[in-house]
N, C-alpha and C positions, 0 to 999 in steps of 0.2 A: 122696758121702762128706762128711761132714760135718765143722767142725773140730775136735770133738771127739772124734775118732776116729783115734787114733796113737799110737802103741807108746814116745815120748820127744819130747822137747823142747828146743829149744834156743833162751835169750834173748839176743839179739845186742840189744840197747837200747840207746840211747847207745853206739854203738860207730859206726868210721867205716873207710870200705875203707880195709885191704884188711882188716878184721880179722873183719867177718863172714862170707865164704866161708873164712878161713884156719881158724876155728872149726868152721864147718860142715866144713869136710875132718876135722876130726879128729872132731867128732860123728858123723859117720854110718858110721864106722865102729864104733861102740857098737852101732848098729841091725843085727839079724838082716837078710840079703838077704830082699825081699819087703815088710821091716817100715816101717814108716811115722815121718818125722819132722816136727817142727812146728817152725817158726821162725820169732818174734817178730824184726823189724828198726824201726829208726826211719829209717836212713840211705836216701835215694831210691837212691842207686845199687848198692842189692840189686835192684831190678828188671830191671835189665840182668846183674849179675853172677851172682844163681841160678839164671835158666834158662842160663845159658851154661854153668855149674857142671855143671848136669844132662844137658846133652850132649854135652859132654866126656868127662863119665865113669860114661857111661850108666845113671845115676838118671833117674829118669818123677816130671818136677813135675804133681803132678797138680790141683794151685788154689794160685791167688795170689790174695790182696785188700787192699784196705786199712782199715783200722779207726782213727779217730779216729787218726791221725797215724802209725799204724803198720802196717808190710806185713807179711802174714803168710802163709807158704805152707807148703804139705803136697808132703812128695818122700818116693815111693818108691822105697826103696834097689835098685839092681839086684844083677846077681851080683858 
């Protein structure tokens, strides 16, 4: 899958825990179960805190990476 392949978006930039997984809780509720979200971070500790997110509350991170000072990961919503 590729990153430009997902059904919404979500920029969490400049932002700093706890605020982008608090956002990501309320965005992925937007996405249809199944459907795919993208999320722009700057903060390092979304790396720890998304996949935690996603197994929690069983969302399938399906890529993380970083891009010129930003993390960016693809999660598909579960049921």
């Amino acid at each position: 899958m590729t990153t430009d392949h997902y059904d919404a978006e979500l920029d969490a930039r400049g932002l700093f825990c706890p605020e982008p997984v608090m956002m990501l809780h309320n965005r992925i509720n937007d996405v249809e179960p199944g459907g795919v979200l993208r999320i722009v971070a700057t903060d390092p500790s979304t790396t720890r805190d998304i996949p935690r997110f996603c197994q929690f509350l069983g969302h399938e991170l399906l890529s993380r990476s970083e891009q010129d000072d930003e993390f960016v990961y693809l999660i598909r919503r579960g049921d």
